[in-house]
C-alpha positions in Angstrom: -95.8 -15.5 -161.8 -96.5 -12.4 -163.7 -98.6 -9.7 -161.4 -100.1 -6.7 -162.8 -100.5 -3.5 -161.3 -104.4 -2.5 -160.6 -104.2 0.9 -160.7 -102.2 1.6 -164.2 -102.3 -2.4 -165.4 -98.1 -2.3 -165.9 -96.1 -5.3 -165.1 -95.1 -5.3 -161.4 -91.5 -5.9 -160.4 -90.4 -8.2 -157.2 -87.8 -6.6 -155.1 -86.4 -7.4 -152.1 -86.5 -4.9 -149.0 -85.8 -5.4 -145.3 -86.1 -9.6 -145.8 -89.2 -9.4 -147.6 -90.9 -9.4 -151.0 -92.7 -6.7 -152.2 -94.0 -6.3 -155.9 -93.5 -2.7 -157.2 -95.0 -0.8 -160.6 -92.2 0.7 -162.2 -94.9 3.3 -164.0 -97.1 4.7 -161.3 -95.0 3.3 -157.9 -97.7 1.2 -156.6 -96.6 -1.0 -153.5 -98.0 -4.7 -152.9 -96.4 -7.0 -150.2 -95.9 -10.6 -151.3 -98.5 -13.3 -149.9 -97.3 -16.8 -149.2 -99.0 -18.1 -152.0 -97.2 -16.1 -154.8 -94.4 -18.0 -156.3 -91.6 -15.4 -156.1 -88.2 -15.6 -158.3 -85.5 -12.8 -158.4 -83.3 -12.9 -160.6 -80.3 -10.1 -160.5 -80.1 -7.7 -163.8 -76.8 -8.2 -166.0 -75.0 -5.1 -166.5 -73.4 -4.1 -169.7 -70.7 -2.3 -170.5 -71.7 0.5 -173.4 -69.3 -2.1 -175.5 -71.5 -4.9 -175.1 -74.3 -2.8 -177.0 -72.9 -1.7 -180.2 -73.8 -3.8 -183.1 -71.0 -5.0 -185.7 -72.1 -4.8 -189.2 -69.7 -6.9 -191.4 -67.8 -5.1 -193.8 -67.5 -7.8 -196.7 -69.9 -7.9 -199.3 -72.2 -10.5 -199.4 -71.4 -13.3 -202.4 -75.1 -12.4 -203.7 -73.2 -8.5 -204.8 -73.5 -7.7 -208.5 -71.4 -5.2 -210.7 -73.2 -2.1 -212.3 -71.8 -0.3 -214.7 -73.1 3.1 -215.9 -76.1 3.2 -214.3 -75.4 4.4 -210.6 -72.5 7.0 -209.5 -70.4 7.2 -206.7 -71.5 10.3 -204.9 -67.4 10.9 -203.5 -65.7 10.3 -206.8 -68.4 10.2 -209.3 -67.3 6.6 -210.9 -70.0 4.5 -213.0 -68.6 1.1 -211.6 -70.3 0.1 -208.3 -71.4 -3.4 -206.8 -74.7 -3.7 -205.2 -76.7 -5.7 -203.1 -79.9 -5.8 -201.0 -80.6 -7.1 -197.3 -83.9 -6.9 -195.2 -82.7 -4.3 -192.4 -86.2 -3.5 -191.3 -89.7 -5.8 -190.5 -90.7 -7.7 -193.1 -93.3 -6.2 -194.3 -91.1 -3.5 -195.4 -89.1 -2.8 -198.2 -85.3 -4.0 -198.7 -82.5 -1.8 -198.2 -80.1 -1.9 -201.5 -76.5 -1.0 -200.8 -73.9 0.1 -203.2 -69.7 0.1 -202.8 -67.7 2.1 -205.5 -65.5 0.1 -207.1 -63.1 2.9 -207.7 -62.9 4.5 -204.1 -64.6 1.9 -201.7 -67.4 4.1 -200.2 -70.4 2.2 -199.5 -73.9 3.8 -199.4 -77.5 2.6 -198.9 -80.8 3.3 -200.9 -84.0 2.5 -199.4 -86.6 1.3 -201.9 
């Protein structure tokens, strides 16, 4: 059961306190006792570790990468020979992001479109 808060219309949150349920807005602190009638779950938050929130981007380059030669530089060592290759980091609707690795040195860099 979802309940709403009627003053500010946020998302009330069950909690336990002193053996019963009360529902609490998070936004303006409003305070509603459960009745019988609402169907009540709690379910305890999972904590995470700062580790368990970082996002590992794959350093390989995708099979779909193609050579260029001449017609972008490296902006560390200034060599004419890169690979590049394009992924959809944002929504859909946007743009894709074209990435480039020197051949020479290794650095990789992106362009947006």
């Amino acid at each position: 059961m979802v309940k709403f808060c009627p003053k500010c219309g946020s998302i009330m949150i069950p909690k336990k306190e002193g053996g019963k349920t009360v529902f609490v807005c998070p936004k303006c602190g409003y305070r509603e006792e459960a009745k019988k009638e609402d169907s009540v779950v709690i379910k305890s938050k999972t904590k995470h570790s700062p580790r368990d929130k970082l996002v590992v981007i794959e350093d390989d380059m995708p099979p779909t990468a193609s050579l260029l030669k001449g017609v972008v530089r490296c902006p560390k060592c200034g060599s004419d020979e890169v690979y590049y290759w394009m992924v959809q980091t944002r929504s859909a609707d946007e743009p894709m992001t074209r990435f480039y690795r020197c051949k020479k040195c290794g650095y990789t860099w992106r362009e947006y479109e």
